[in-house]
LOKOL-598138 format. One record per atom (N, C-alpha, C): residue number from 1; x, z, y; residue in three letters. Coordinates in nm, 3 decimals. Example, Ala and Ser with C-alpha at 12.3 -4.5 7.8 and 13.67 -1.06 7.14 Angstrom:
BEGIN
ATOM, 1, 1.319, 0.780, -0.569, Ala;
ATOM, 1, 1.230, 0.780, -0.450, Ala;
ATOM, 1, 1.320, 0.780, -0.330, Ala;
ATOM, 2, 1.285, 0.708, -0.225, Ser;
ATOM, 2, 1.367, 0.714, -0.106, Ser;
ATOM, 2, 1.290, 0.787, 0.003, Ser;
END
This chain:
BEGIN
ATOM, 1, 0.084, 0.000, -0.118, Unk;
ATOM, 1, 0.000, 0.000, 0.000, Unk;
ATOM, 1, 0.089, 0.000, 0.124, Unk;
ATOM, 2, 0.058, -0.050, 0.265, Unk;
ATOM, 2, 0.127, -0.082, 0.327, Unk;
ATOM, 2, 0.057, -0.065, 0.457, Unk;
ATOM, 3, -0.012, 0.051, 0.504, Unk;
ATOM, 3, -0.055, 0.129, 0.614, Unk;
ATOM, 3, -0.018, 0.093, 0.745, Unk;
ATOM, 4, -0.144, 0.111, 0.820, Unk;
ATOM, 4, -0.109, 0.073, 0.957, Unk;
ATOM, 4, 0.001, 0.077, 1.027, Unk;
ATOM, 5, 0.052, 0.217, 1.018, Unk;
ATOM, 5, 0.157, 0.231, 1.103, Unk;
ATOM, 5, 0.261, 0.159, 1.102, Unk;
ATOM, 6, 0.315, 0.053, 0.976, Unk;
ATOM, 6, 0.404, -0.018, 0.987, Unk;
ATOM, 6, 0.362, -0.154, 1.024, Unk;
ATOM, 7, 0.244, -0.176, 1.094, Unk;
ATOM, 7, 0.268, -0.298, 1.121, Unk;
ATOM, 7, 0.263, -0.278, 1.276, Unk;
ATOM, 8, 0.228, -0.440, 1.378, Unk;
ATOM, 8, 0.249, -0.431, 1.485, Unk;
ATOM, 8, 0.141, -0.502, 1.529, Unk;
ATOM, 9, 0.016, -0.420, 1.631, Unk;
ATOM, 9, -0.060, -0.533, 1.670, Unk;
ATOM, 9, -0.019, -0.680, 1.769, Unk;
ATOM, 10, -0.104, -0.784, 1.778, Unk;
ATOM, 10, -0.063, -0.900, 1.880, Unk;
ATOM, 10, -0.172, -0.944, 1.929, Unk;
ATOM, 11, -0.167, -1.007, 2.033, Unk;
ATOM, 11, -0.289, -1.046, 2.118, Unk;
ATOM, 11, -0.365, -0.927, 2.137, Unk;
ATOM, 12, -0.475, -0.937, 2.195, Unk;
ATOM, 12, -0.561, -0.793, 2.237, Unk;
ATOM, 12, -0.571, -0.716, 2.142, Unk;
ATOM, 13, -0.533, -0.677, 2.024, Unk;
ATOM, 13, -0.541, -0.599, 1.893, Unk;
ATOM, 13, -0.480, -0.511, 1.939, Unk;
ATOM, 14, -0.494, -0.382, 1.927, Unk;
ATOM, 14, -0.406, -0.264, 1.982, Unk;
ATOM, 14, -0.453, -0.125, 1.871, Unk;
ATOM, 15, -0.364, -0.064, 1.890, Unk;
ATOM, 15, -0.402, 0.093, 1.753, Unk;
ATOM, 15, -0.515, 0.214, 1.812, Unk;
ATOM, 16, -0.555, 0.252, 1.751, Unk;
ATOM, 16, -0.655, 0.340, 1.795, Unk;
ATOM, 16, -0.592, 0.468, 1.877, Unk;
ATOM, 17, -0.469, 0.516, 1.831, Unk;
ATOM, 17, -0.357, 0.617, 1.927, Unk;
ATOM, 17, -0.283, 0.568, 1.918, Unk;
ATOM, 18, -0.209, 0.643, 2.042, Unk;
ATOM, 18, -0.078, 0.634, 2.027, Unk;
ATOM, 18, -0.008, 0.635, 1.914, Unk;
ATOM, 19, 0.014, 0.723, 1.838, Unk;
ATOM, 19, 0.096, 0.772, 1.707, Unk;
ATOM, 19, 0.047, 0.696, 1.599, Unk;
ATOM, 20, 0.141, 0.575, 1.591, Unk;
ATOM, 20, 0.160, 0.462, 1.513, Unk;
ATOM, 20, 0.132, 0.521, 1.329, Unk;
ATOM, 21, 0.150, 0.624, 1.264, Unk;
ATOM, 21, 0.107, 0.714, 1.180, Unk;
ATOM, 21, -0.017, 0.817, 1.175, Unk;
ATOM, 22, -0.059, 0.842, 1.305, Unk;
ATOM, 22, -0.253, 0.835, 1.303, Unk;
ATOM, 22, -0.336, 0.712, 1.352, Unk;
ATOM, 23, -0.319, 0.592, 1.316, Unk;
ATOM, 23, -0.418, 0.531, 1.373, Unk;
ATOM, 23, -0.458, 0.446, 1.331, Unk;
ATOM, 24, -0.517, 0.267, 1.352, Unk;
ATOM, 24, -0.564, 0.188, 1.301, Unk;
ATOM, 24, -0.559, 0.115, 1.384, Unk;
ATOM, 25, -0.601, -0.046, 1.336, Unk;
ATOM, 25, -0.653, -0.123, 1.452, Unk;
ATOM, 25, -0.759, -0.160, 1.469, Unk;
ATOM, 26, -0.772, -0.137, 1.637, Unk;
ATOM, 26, -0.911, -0.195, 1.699, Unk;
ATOM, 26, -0.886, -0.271, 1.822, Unk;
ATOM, 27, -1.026, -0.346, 1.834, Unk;
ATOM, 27, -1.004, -0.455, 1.899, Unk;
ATOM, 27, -0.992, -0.613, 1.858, Unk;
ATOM, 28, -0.983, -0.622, 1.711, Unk;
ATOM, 28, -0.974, -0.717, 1.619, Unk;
ATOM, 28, -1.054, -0.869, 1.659, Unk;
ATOM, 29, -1.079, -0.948, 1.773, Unk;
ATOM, 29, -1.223, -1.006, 1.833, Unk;
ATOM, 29, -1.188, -1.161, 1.832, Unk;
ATOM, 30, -1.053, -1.233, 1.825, Unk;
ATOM, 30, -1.057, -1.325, 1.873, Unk;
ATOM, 30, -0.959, -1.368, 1.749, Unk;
ATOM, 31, -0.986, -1.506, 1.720, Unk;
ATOM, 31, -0.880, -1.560, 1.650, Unk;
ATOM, 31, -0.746, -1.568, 1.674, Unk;
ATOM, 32, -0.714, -1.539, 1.770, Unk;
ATOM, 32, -0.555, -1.519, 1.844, Unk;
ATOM, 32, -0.499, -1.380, 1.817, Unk;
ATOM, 33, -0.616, -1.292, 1.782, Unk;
ATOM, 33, -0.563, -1.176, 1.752, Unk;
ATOM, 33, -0.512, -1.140, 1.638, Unk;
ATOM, 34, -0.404, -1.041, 1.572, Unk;
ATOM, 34, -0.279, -1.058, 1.476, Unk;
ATOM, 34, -0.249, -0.959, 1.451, Unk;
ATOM, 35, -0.217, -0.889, 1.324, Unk;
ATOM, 35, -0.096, -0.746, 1.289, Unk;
ATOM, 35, 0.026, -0.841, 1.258, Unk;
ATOM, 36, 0.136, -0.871, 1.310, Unk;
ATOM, 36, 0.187, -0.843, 1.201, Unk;
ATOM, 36, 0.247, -0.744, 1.095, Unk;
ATOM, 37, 0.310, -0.773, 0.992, Unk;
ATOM, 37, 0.409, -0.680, 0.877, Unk;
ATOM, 37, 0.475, -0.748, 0.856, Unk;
ATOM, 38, 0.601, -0.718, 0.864, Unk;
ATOM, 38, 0.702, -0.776, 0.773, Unk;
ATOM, 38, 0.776, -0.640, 0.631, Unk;
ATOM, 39, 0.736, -0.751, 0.517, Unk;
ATOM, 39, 0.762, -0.681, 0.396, Unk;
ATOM, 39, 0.851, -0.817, 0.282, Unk;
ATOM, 40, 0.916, -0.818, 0.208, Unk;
ATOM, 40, 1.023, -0.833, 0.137, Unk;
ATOM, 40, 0.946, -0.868, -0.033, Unk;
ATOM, 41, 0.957, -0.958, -0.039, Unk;
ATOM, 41, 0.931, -1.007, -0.220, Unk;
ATOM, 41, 1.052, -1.059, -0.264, Unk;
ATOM, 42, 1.119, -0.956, -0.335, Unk;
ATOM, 42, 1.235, -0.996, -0.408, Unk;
ATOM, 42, 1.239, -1.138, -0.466, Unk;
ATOM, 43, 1.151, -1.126, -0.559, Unk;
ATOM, 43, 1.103, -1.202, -0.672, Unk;
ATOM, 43, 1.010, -1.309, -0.608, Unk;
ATOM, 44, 1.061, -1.434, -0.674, Unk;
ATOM, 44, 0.925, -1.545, -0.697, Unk;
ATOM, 44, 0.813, -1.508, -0.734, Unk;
ATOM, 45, 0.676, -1.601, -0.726, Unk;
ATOM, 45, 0.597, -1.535, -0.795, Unk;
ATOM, 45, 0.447, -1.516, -0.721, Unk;
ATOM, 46, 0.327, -1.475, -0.755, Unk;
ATOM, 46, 0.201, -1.481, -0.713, Unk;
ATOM, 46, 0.219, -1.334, -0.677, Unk;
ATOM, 47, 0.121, -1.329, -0.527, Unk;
ATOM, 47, 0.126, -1.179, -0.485, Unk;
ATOM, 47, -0.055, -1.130, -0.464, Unk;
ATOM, 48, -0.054, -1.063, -0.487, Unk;
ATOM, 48, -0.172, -1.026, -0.452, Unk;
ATOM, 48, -0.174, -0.974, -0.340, Unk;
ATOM, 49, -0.285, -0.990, -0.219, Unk;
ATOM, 49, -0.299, -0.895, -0.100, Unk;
ATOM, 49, -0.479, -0.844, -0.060, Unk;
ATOM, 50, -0.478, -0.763, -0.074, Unk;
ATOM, 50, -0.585, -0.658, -0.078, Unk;
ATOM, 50, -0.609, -0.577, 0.087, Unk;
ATOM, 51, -0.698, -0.648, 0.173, Unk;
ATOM, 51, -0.729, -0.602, 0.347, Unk;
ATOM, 51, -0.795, -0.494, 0.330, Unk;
ATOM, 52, -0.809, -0.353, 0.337, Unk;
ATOM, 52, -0.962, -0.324, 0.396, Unk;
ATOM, 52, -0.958, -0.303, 0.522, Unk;
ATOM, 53, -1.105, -0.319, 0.552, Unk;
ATOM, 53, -1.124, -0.339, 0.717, Unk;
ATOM, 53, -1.295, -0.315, 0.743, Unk;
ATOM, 54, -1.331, -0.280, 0.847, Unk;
ATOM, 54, -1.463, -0.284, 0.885, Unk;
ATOM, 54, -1.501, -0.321, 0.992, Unk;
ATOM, 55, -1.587, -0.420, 1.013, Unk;
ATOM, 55, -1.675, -0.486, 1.044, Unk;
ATOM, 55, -1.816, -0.492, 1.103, Unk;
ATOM, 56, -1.882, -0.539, 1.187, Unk;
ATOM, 56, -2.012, -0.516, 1.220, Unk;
ATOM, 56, -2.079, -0.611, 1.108, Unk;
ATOM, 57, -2.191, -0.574, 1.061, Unk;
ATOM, 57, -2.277, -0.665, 0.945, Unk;
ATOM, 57, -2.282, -0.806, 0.958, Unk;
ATOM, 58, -2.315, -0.850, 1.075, Unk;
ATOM, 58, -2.276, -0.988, 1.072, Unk;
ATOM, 58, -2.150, -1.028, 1.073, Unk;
ATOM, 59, -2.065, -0.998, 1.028, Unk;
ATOM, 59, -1.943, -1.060, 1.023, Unk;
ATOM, 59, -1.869, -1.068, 0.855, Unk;
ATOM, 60, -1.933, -1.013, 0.811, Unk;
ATOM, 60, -1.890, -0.927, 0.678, Unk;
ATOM, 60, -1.851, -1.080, 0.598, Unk;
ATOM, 61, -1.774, -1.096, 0.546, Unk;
ATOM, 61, -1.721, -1.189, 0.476, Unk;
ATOM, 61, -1.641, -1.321, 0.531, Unk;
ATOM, 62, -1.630, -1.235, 0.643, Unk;
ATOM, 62, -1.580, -1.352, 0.723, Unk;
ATOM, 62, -1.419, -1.391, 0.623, Unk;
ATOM, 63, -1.390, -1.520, 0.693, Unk;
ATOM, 63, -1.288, -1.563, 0.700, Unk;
ATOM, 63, -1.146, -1.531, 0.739, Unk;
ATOM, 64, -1.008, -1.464, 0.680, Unk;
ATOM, 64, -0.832, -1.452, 0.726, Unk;
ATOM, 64, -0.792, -1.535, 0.677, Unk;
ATOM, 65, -0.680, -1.534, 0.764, Unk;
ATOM, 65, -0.586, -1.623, 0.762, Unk;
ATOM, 65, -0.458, -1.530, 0.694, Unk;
ATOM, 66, -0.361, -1.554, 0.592, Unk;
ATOM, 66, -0.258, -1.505, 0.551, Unk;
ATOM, 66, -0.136, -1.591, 0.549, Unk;
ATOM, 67, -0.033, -1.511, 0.689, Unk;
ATOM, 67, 0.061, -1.677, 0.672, Unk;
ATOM, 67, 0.185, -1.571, 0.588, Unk;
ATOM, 68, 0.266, -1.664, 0.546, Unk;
ATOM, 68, 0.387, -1.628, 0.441, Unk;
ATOM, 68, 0.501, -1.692, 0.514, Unk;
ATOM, 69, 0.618, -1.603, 0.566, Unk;
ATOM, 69, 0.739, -1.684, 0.585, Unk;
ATOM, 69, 0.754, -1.722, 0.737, Unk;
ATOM, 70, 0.665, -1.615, 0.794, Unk;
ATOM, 70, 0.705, -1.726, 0.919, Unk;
ATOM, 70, 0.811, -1.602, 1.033, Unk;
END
């Protein structure tokens, strides 16, 4: 698992506190908006990635984008 605090919001996405280890992100609204993480796959190979996140009801199944490598 790979918890908020290590990533970094972008575009209007910002953490719920200050303290990058209590918080989350909010603000999530526009397609320009972004966490990144940078994390390390030794190995070749299929990865699994698992979001949770919440949502207002109409949105629920929406559509991410997951880029690799950049």
């Amino acid at each position: 698992m790979l918890p908020a605090r290590d990533g970094a919001p972008l575009g209007e996405m910002r953490r719920s506190a200050q303290a990058p280890n209590c918080s989350y992100f909010v603000n999530w609204r526009k397609t320009s908006d972004a966490r990144r993480l940078e994390c390390r796959g030794d190995d070749g190979g299929t990865y699994v990635v698992t979001l949770d996140y919440t949502c207002p009801a109409a949105d629920v199944g929406s559509t991410l984008e997951l880029r690799v490598g950049e």
